[in-house]
C-alpha positions in Angstrom: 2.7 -31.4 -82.4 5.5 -29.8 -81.1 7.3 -29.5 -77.6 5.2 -26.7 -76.6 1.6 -27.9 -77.5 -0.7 -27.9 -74.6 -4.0 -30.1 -74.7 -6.2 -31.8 -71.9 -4.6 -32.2 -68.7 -1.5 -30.3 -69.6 -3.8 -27.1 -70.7 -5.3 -27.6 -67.3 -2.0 -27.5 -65.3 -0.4 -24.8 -67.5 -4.2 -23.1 -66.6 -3.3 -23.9 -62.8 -0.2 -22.4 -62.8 -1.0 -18.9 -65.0 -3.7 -18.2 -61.8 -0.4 -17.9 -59.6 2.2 -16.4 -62.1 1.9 -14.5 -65.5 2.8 -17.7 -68.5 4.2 -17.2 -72.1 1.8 -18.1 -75.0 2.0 -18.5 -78.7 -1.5 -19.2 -80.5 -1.8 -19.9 -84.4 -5.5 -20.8 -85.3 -6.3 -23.7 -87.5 -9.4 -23.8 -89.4 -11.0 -26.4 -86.6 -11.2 -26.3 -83.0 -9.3 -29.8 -82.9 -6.4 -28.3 -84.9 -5.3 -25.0 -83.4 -2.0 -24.7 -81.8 -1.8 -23.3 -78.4 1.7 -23.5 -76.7 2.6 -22.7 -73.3 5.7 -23.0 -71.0 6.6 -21.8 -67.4 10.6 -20.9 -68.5 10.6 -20.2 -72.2 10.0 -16.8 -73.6 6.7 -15.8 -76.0 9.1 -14.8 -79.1 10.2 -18.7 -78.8 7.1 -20.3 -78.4 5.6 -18.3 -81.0 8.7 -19.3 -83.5 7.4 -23.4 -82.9 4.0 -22.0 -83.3 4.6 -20.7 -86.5 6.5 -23.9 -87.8 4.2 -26.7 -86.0 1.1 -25.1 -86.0 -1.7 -24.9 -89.0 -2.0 -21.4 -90.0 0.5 -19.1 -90.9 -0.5 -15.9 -88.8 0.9 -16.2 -85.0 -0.4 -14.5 -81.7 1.9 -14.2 -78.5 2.5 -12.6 -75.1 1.4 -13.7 -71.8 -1.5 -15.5 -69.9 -3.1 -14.9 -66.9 -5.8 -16.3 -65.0 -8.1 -14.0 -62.8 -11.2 -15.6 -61.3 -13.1 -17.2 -63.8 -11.2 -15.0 -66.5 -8.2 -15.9 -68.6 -6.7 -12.4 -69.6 -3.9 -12.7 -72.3 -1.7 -10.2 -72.7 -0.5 -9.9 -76.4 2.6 -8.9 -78.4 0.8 -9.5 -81.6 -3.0 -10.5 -82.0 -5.0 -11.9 -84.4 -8.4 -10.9 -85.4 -11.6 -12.7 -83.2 -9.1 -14.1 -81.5 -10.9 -14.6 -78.5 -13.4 -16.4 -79.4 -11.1 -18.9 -81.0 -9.8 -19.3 -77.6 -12.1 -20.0 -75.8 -14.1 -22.5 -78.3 -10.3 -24.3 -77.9 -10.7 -24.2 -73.9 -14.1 -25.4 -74.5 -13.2 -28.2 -76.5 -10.5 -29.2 -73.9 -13.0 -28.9 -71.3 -11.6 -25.9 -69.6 -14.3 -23.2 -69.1 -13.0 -19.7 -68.8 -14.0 -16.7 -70.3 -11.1 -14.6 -72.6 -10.1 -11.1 -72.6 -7.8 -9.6 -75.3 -5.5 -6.8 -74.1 -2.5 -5.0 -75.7 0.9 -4.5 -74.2 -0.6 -1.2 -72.1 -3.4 -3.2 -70.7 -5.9 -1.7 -73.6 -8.9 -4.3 -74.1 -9.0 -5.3 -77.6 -11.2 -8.1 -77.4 -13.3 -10.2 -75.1 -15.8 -12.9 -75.3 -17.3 -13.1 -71.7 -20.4 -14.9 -70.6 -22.4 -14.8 -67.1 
């Protein structure tokens, strides 16, 4: 995939670090959990990430903004979103092993989606 592409133990440092400091995303859903394209960086801005997203990723509709990690919750912050996004994210997290619930908010901090379990 491309520079950007976190999976594993890199999904689980980027995962780390967004618990300190908000992190720039770009997600573009495949049509399995094994192919969809989540990129992440410290330093480089969401319009950037979402351009590789676009280009290295499956699909051809592209989410961005920035993550955060509160508690047990991972609370992305979007420029553009896509439709059930959440639970596309988290069934990715799953599938990487990282287990954190997903909230969907809009640039004002609106929740627009969620897929939270107890």
């Amino acid at each position: 995939m491309g520079d950007f592409a976190v999976s594993g133990s890199e999904l689980k440092k980027m995962v780390k670090f967004a618990r300190k400091t908000p992190v720039p995303f770009a997600f573009n859903p495949g049509t399995q959990d094994s192919e969809h394209y989540l990129g992440m960086h410290r330093k480089r801005a969401a319009a950037q990430l979402a351009k590789e997203a676009k280009k290295e990723g499956p699909g051809v509709k592209v989410a961005f903004g920035t993550a955060k990690v509160d508690g047990k919750c991972l609370n992305l912050t979007c420029e553009r979103a896509l439709p059930a996004m959440a639970k596309r994210i988290k069934k990715f997290l799953k599938y990487n092993k990282v287990m954190l619930n997903v909230q969907i908010l809009d640039a004002e901090g609106n929740l627009l989606d969620s897929d939270i379990e107890d």
